[in-house]
N, C-alpha and C positions, 0 to 999 in steps of 0.2 A: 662508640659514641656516634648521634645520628648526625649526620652532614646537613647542614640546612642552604638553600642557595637567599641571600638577603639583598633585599634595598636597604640603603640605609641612609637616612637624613639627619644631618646634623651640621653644625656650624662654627661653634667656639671651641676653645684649649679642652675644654671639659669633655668634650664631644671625641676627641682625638684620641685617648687611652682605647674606650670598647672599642671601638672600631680597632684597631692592632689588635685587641682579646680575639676578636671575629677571626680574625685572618690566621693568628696565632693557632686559633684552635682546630683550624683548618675547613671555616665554614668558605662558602662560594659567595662573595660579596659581587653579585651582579653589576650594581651602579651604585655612587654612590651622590646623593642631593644635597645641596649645602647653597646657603644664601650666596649673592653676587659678589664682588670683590668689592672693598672697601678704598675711600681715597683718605690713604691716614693724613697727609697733610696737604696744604694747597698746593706745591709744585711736585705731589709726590707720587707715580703710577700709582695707577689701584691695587690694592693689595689682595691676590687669594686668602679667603679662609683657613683659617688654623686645620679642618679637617680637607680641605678641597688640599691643602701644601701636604698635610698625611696623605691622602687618599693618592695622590700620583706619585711619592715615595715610594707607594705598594705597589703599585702599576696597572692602580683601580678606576675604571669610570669612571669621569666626573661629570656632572652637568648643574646650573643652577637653573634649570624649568623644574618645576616640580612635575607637570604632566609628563614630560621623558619617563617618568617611574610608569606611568599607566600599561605600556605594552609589555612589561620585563616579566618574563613567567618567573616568579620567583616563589619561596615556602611561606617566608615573611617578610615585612619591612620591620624596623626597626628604628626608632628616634629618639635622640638625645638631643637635646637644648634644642634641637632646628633651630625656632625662632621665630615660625611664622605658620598661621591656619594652614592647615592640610584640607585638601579637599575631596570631598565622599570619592568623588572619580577616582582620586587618586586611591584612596582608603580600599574600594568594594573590592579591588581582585583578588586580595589577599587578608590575611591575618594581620595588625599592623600593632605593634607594642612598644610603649613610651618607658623611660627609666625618667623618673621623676623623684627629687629629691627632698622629698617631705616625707611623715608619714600620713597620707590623704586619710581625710579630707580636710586635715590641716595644713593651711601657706599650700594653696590654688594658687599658681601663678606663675609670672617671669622670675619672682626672686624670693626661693624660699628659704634658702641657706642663709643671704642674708636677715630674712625676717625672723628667722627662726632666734639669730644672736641678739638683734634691737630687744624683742619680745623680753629675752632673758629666757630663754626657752631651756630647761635643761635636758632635754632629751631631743632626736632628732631620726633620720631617716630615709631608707630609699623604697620605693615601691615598684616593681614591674606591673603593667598597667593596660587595660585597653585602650586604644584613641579610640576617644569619642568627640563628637560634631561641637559636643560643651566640652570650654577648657577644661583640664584637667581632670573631667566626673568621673571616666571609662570605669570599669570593673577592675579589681586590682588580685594581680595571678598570684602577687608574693609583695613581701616587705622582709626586711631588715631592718632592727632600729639598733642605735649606738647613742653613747651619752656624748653632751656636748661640753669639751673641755672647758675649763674658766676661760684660761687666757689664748685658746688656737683663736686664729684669723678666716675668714668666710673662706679664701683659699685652701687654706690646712683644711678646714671642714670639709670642705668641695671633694675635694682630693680624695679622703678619708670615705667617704661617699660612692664615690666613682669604684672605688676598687670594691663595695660592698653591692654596688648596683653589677657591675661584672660578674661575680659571683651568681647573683638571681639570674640574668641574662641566659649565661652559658650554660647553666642546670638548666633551666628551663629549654634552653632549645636542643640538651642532650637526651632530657627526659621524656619531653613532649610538655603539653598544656594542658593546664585541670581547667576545670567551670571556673570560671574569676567571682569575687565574692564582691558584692556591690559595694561601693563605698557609706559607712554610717559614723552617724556624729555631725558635730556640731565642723560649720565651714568656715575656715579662713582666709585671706586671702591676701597674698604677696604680690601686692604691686613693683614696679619697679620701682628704686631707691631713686629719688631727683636728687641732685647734687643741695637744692637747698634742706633738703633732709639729714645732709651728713655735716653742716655748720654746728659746730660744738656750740650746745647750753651751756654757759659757765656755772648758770643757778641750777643744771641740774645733778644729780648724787656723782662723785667720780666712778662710782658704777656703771652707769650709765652713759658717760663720758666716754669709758673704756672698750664699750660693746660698737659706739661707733666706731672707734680707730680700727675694731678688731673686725668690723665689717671691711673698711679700705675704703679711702678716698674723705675721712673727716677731716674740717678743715677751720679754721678761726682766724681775727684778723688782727695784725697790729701794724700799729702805725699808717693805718687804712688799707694798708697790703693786705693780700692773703694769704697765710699761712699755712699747709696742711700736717698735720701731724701724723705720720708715717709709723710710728711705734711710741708707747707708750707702758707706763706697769701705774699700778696703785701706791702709793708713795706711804711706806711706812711711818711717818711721823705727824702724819695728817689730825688736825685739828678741826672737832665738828663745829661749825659755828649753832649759835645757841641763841635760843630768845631770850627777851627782858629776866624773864624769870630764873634764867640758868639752865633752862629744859632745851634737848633739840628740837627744832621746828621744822618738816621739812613740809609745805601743803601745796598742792597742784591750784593752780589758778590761772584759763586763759592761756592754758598749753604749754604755760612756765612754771619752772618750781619756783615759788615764795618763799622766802626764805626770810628769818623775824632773826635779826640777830641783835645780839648788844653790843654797844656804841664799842666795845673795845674787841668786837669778831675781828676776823682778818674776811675784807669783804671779796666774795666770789671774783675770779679772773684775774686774782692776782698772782704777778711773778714773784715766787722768790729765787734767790739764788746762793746755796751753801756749798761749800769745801767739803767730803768727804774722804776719810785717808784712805780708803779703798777705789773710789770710783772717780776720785777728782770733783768738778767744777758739776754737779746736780743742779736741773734747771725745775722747779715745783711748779705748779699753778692750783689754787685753792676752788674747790668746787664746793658744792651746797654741803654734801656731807662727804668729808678726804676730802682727799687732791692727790691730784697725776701728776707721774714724774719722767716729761718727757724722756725721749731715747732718739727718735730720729724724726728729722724737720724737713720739710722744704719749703722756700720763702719763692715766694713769683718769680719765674724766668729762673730759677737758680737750679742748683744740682742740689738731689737730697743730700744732708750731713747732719753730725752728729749735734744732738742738745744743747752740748758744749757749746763747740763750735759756732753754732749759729750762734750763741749767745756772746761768744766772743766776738765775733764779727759785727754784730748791732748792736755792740757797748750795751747791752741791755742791764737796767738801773734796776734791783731787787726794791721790789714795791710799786714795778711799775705793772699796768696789766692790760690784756688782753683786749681789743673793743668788742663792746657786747649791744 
């Protein structure tokens, strides 16, 4: 196997596994680039990055300049999630290849894992890739694609990814490098997720509902609080609410689902709360079509805990619901 000596840029948790595969496999990791340290809270030091806290576990180089890379005679760089424009300077002395977690040139972007679950995407991917000066365009050296489970979480995806993007990586820097095959097809593009993107629609499908929780960080409000919903399943005994005529109605209108129900539906956002002789005290919430059946909550300031629980604790009244 060929030895290659690497730069390597990266930043977050995800960033943190290849880098060990590098080291593990006995490449020369020269330096390694990673964004500045973070102040996770107001009286709290700054915090090293998830790979900068790998990287001196290893007893590797750190530095957050990204110019420090320019002098390092090295085979190639190499970057996972960095985070931030690379620059030609940096790029021209060497070979530089990105592990980018879509299959391109689908979900361009900071977040395609997530984009990939909102979507309802069932198929997903990693690509080994050139940096190029446009996000995300470069030439792509290799891909792996895998299906995306109903119910994993962006992190389980992530995860699942990462170990499939390593794979490409270390083949490729044992084998050497083919001509990279330009990217075709139609582009999309994963922006990052804003927090007001992950506010649960109650009028929209509990499908729907469930792709956000299973992104991470959905969230809804009661009793003007904020709520996050931390885990959740599809609630087997869900009742689709229905128009005048008895037909479902579910129709996009204004970035909300409409929803035409008769006077006797059970109306979107509502709590219920039944006894089950298996699971105890099930906490429901009725969406456009089903309803989700939380599992783990967190209420403002509080510690996550279960359904139940929270439900026991905010005396919550079956029939009461959600503010939307």
């Amino acid at each position: 196997m060929s030895r290659r000596r690497v730069v390597y840029f990266g930043t977050p948790e995800v960033a943190v596994a290849p880098l060990q595969a590098l080291c593990r496999a006995g490449h020369n990791v020269a330096l390694v680039i990673t964004r500045p340290p973070k102040r996770r809270g107001r009286r709290q030091a700054p915090t090293p990055s998830p790979v900068a806290a790998a990287a001196a576990d290893l007893g590797l180089a750190v530095s957050t300049d990204v110019r420090d890379a320019v002098p390092i005679e090295a085979d190639v760089g190499v970057v996972v999630a960095y985070g931030e424009h690379i620059a030609d300077e940096v790029l021209i002395p060497r070979r530089t290849v990105n592990l980018h977690f879509s299959l391109l040139p689908r979900w361009r972007g900071a977040a395609p894992v997530e984009r990939a679950i909102l979507a309802g995407d069932r198929e997903t991917g990693v690509c080994l890739m050139d940096v190029a000066s446009e996000l995300d365009a470069g030439a792509v050296y290799g891909r792996l694609s895998t299906a995306i489970r109903p119910t994993e979480s962006a992190d389980e995806l992530r995860d699942r990814l990462c170990v499939l993007g390593i794979e490409l990586l270390l083949d490729a820097l044992s084998e050497g490098f083919d001509d990279p095959v330009p990217q075709s097809g139609e582009i999309t593009w994963a922006d990052k997720i804003k927090p007001s993107e992950l506010r649960i629609d109650w009028t929209a499908p509990a499908e729907h509902v469930l792709r956000l929780v299973r992104v991470g960080g959905a969230w809804t409000t009661y009793r003007d609080r904020r709520l996050k919903i931390l885990d959740a399943r599809l609630a087997s005994d869900a009742r689709p609410p229905v128009s005048a005529d008895g037909v479902p109605s579910v129709l996009r209108s204004g970035g909300r689902w409409d929803v035409r129900e008769a006077a006797s539906t059970v109306k979107t956002a509502t709590i219920a709360l039944a006894q089950q002789p298996d699971h105890g005290l099930t906490v429901r919430v009725d969406a456009a079509r089903g309803a989700v059946e939380l599992v783990t909550v967190q209420a403002e300031g509080r510690a996550a805990v279960s359904a139940r629980d929270w439900a026991n604790g905010a005396r919550i009244v079956g029939g009461e619901r959600f503010d939307e």
